[in-house]
Steps between C-alpha positions, in 0.01 A plus 500: 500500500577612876676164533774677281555776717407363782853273412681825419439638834549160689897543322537875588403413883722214505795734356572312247710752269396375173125594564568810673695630187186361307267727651753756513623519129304847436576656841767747583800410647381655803203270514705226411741493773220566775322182325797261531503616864306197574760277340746539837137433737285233296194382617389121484161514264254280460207436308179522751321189534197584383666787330226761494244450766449514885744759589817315365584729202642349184851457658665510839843735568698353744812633703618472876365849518169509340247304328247669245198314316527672169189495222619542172290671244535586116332724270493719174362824672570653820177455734407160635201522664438211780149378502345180591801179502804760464298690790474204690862465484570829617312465823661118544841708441413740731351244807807223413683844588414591824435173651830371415712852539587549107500760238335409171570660180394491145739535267327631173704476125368737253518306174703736227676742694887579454703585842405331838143314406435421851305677783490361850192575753404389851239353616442750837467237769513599923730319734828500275826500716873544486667509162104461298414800643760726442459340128149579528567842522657565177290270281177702366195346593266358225256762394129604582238584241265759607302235640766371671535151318903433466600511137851437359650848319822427323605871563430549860760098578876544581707394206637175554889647560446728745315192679763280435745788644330521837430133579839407438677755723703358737509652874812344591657628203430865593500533864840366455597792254322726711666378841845485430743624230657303244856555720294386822356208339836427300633451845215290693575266191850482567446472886328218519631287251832571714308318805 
């Protein structure tokens, strides 16, 4: 059954506008118009080969910017707990991660829920640089049991639009509207398509 949301958030990612206003149907507008953020920065996705195992996640996010292994999961309650081959992924996630300079995430659907059923964590890997780690920052991590074996917990993920918000802001964009004003800019336009 992951293989059907696994496909839902393969469209989101790659902005198509018909599947973010699928997942989106029971948000708020305000959720709704962070969400279809992503449809002005797509990503390329692809299915993993090997979807699943040795640190490749069940799809690969791809942009000029960033690049982020992402293992889907699905369930009916709210607590996955990760224990032998969904434990072995996390540690593959976690070593593809820091070998190779990416963030991995889970991205966990709660099965039956109205509003935003999607909650993004990070794996917490060392060596991240540039935009990943500023991205890093804002991401919760995936959570400890007392024991301090990772777990997935529905309610401690980012929803899905507020993700979708902050990967697809553009820097350009607003150190443009912070730099000059709309006059000033209005004017470098018409300069130099004068020479």
């Amino acid at each position: 059954m992951t293989g059907v949301y696994e496909r839902e958030l393969r469209s989101v990612l790659a902005g198509e506008r018909k599947g973010v206003v699928a997942i989106t149907r029971s948000c708020t507008e305000v959720e709704r118009a962070r969400a279809m953020q992503v449809c002005q920065r797509p990503f390329l996705v692809v299915r993993a080969p090997g979807s699943g195992s040795e640190g490749t996640g069940d799809i690969l996010a791809l942009r000029g910017d960033m690049c982020m292994p992402i293992e889907v999961k699905s369930s009916k309650t709210d607590k996955i707990y990760l224990s032998g081959r969904t434990k072995d992924q996390y540690d593959a996630l976690k070593s593809t991660g820091e070998k190779c300079g990416l963030q991995p995430l889970y991205a966990f659907r709660l099965k039956g829920v109205r509003g935003d059923s999607w909650r993004v964590m990070k794996v917490p890997v060392d060596g991240l640089t540039g935009k990943l780690r500023v991205l890093a920052r804002s991401i919760p991590n995936v959570p400890l049991t007392r024991n301090g074996a990772p777990y997935l917990n529905w309610h401690e993920g980012m929803p899905l639009h507020r993700f979708l918000a902050l990967i697809s802001r553009s820097d350009g964009a607003r150190k443009i509207n912070t730099q000059l004003s709309a006059s000033e800019l209005t004017d470098q336009i018409l300069e130099s398509g004068r020479t």
